[in-house]
VEXMAR-592784 format. One line per field, with one value per residue (C-alpha): residue number from 1; residue in one letter; z, y, x. Coordinates in steps of 0.05 Angstrom, whole numbers. Layout:
num = NUM | ... .
residu = a | ... .
up = Z | ... .
north = Y | ... .
east = X | ... .
! end
This chain:
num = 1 | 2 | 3 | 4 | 5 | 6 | 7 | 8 | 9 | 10 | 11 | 12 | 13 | 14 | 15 | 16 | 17 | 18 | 19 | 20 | 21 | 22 | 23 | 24 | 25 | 26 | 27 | 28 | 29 | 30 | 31 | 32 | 33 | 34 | 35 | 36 | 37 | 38 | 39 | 40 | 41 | 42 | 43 | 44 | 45 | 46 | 47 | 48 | 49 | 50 | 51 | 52 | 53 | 54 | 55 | 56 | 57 | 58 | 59 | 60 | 61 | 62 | 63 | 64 | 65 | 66 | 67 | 68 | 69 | 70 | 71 | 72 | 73 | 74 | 75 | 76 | 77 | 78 | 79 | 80 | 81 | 82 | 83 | 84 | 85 | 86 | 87 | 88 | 89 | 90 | 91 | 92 | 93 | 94 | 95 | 96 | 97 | 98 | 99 | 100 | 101 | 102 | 103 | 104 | 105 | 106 | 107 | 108 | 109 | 110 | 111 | 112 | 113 | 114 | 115 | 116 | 117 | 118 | 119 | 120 | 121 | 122 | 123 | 124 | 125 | 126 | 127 | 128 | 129 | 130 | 131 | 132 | 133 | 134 | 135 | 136 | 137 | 138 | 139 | 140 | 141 | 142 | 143 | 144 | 145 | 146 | 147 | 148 | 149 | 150 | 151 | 152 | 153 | 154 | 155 | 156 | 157 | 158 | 159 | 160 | 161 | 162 | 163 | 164 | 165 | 166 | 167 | 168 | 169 | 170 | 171 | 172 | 173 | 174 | 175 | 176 | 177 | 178 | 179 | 180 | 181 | 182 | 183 | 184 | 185 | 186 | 187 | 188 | 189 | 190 | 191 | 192 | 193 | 194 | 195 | 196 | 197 | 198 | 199 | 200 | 201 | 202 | 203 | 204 | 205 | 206 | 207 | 208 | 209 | 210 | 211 | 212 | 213 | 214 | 215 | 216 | 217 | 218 | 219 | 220 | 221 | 222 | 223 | 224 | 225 | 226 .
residu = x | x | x | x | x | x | x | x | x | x | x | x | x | x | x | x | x | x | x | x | x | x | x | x | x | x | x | x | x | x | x | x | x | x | x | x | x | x | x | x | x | x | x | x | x | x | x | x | x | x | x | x | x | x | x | x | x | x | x | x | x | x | x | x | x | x | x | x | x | x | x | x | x | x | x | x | x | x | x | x | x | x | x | x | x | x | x | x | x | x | x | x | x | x | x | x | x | x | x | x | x | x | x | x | x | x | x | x | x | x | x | x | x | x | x | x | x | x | x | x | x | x | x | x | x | x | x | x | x | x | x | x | x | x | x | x | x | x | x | x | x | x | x | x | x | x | x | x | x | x | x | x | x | x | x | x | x | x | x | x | x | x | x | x | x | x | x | x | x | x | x | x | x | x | x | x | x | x | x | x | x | x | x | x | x | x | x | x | x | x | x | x | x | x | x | x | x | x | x | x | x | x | x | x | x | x | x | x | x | x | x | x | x | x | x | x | x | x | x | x | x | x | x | x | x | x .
up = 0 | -20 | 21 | -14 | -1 | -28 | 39 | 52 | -9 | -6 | -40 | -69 | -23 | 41 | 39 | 3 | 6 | -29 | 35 | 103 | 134 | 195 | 256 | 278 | 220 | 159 | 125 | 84 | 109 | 102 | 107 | 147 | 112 | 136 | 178 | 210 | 226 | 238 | 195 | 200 | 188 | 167 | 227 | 275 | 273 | 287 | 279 | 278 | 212 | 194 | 143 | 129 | 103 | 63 | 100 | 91 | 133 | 94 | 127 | 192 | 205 | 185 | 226 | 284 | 277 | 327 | 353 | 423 | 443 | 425 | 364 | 389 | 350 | 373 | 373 | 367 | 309 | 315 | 263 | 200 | 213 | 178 | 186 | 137 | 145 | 188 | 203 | 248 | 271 | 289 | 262 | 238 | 301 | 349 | 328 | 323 | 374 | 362 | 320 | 287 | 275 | 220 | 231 | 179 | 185 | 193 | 245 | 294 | 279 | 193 | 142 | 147 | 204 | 220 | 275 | 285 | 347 | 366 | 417 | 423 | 471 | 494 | 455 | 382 | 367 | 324 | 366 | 370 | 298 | 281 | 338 | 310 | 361 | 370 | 416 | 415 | 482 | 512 | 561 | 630 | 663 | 604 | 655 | 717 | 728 | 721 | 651 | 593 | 578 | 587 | 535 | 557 | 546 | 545 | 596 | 641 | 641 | 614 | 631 | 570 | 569 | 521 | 484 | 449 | 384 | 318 | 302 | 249 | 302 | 371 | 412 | 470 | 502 | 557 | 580 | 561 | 581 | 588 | 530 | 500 | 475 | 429 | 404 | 348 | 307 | 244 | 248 | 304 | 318 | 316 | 394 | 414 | 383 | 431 | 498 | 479 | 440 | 501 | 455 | 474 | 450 | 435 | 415 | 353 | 365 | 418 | 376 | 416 | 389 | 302 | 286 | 217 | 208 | 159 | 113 | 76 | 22 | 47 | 101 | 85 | 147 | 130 | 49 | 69 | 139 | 168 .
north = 0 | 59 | 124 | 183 | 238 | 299 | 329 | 338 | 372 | 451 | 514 | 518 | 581 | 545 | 476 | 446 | 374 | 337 | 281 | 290 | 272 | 243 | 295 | 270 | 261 | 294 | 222 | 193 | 164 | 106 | 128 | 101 | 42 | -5 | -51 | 10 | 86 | 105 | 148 | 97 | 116 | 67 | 85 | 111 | 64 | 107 | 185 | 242 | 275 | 340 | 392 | 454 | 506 | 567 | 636 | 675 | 693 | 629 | 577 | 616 | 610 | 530 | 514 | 556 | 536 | 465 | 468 | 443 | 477 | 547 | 579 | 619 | 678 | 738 | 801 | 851 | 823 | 849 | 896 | 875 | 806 | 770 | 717 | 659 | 603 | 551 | 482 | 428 | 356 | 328 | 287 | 314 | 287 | 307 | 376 | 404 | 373 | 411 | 476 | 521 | 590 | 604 | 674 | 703 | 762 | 793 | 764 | 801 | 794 | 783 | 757 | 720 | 677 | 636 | 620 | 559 | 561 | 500 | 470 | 400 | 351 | 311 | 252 | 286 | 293 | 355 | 404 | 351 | 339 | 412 | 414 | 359 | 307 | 231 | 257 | 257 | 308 | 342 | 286 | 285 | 344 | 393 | 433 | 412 | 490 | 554 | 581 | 605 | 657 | 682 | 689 | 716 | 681 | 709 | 760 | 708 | 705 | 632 | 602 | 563 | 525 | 511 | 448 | 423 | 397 | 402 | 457 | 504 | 516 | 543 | 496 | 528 | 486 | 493 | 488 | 543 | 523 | 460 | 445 | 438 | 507 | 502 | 556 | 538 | 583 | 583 | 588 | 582 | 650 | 661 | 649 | 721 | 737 | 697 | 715 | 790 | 808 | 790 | 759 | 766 | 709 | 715 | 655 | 666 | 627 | 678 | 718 | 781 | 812 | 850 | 829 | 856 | 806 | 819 | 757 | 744 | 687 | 607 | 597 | 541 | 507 | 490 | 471 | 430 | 410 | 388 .
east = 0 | 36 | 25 | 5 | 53 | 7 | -16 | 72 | 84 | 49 | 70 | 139 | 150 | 133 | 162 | 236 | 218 | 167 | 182 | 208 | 273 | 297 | 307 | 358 | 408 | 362 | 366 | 316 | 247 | 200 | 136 | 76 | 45 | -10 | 38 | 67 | 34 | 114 | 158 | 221 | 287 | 345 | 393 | 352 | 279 | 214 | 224 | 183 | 177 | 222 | 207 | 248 | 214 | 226 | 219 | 154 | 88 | 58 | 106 | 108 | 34 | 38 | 93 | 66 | -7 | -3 | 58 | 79 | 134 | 158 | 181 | 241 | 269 | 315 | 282 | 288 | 344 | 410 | 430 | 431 | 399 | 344 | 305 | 322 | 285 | 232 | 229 | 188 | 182 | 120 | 52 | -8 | -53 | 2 | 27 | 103 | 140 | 203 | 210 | 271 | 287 | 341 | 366 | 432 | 474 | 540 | 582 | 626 | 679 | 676 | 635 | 564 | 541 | 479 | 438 | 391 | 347 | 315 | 260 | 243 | 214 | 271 | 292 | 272 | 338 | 339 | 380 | 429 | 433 | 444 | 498 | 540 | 524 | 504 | 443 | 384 | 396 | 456 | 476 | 479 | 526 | 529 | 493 | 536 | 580 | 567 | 518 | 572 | 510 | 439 | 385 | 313 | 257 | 193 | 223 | 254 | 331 | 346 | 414 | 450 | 515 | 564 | 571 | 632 | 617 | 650 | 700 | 654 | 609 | 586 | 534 | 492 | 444 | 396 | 323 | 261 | 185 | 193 | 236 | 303 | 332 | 392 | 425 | 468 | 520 | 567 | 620 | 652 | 668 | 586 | 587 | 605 | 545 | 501 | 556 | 559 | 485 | 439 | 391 | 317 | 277 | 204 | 157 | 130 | 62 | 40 | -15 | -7 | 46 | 53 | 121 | 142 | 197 | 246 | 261 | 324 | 350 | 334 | 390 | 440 | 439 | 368 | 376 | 440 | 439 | 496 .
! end
C-alpha cells in the first residue's frame, strides 16, 4: 500500500521537500504504511517527521499553527539580521513537537554567520543533529558548572551552556518552558554573538504581538543541513 505523499508537499514558497527527513540526522524516510503508522528511518527506527521550510508569513503560520513547544526567535534582530528560514518535527494528530528558527547576518567579527534556534521535547533529536552530536539530548552534566550565557525568554533570564561539538560551530544548550533550547552558530566565531548580544527570545506562536519580520534568502543550514 503505497502512502500518498500529497498532503507533505504545499506551495513551493513554504516547503523544500516533497518528503520528510529524519530529525535527527536529515536522512531519508519510510513512510507510514498499513503494517506500521511510523515514519522509520534506516539508522535511527521510528522518527518524527522533519520539514524545512522556506521563509515567509505562509510557512510561519503553518509551522506555528499546532505546535507544542515554542518557536524561538531573537528580537528585536541584531542589526543587520534577517530571518532565513523555518522548520518542524511532528505528526499531523500530534502537532510540532520541536521547532527552528534560522536567523543570517553579519558576524562580529567578519563575514556572514547563522543561527539555528531550536526547541524539542527531549529525545527528538533535532537540536542535536544541528549541533553535531550523536544525541538525541545534551547528556547528563552539560549543565553541571556555572551558565557560559543568558538568553531571555519570554522576559525570564534563561541560563545556556556551552557544548563542544565540531569545530565550524558554537553549541549552547539549555532548558526554556519546558523544552530543549539550542542555540546553534556558524562558524565558530558566531558564539560572541550569543555571549555579547543578550539575545531576547520571543515565541512566535503567541498571537499578541505585530512582528514585521524581515526575511532574507533560504539559510543554508536549513537547504543543506549538516
Amino acid at each position: 500500500m503505497a502512502l500518498d505523499l500529497s498532503a507533505w508537499t504545499e506551495a513551493p514558497w513554504i516547503t523544500v521537500r516533497a518528503a520528510p527527513t529524519c530529525p535527527r540526522c536529515f536522512g531519508t524516510l519510510r513512510p507510514p504504511s498499513a503494517w506500521s503508522s511510523a515514519w522509520r528511518c534506516g539508522v535511527h527506527g521510528a522518527v518524527l517527521p522533519f520539514m524545512s521550510r522556506r521563509p515567509s508569513n505562509e510557512a510561519l503560520d503553518v509551522v506555528r499553527g499546532d505546535s507544542r513547544v515554542p518557536f524561538w526567535l531573537p528580537w528585536p534582530l541584531p542589526a543587520g539580521w534577517l530571518v532565513t528560514g523555518f522548520g518542524d518535527a511532528g505528526e499531523e494528530h500530534s502537532g510540532a513537537r520541536a521547532g527552528v528558527v534560522a536567523v543570517s547576518g553579519p558576524s562580529v567579527t567578519h563575514g556572514p554567520a547563522d543561527l539555528v534556534i531550536v526547541a524539542e521535547e527531549p529525545g527528538v533529536g533535532l537540536g542535536a543533529a544541528f549541533a553535531g552530536l550523536d544525541g538525541p539530548d545534551p547528556g547528563p552534566g552539560f549543565d553541571s558548572g556555572p551558565p557560559n550565557v543568558k538568553v531571555e525568554t519570554v522576559g525570564h533570564p534563561t541560563p545556556l551552556w556551552w557544548v563542544e561539538g565540531p569545530s565550524d560551530r558554537a553549541v549552547y544548550v539549555g532548558e526554556a518552558m519546558g523544552s530543549w533550547l539550542w542555540v546553534i552558530g556558524w562558524p565558530s566565531e558566531a558564539g560572541c554573538l550569543v555571549e555579547l548580544a543578550q539575545l531576547s527570545l520571543r515565541d512566535l506562536r503567541d498571537q499578541d504581538q505585530d512582528l514585521d519580520l524581515p526575511y532574507g534568502a533560504f539559510s543554508p543550514r536549513l537547504e543543506n543541513e549538516p
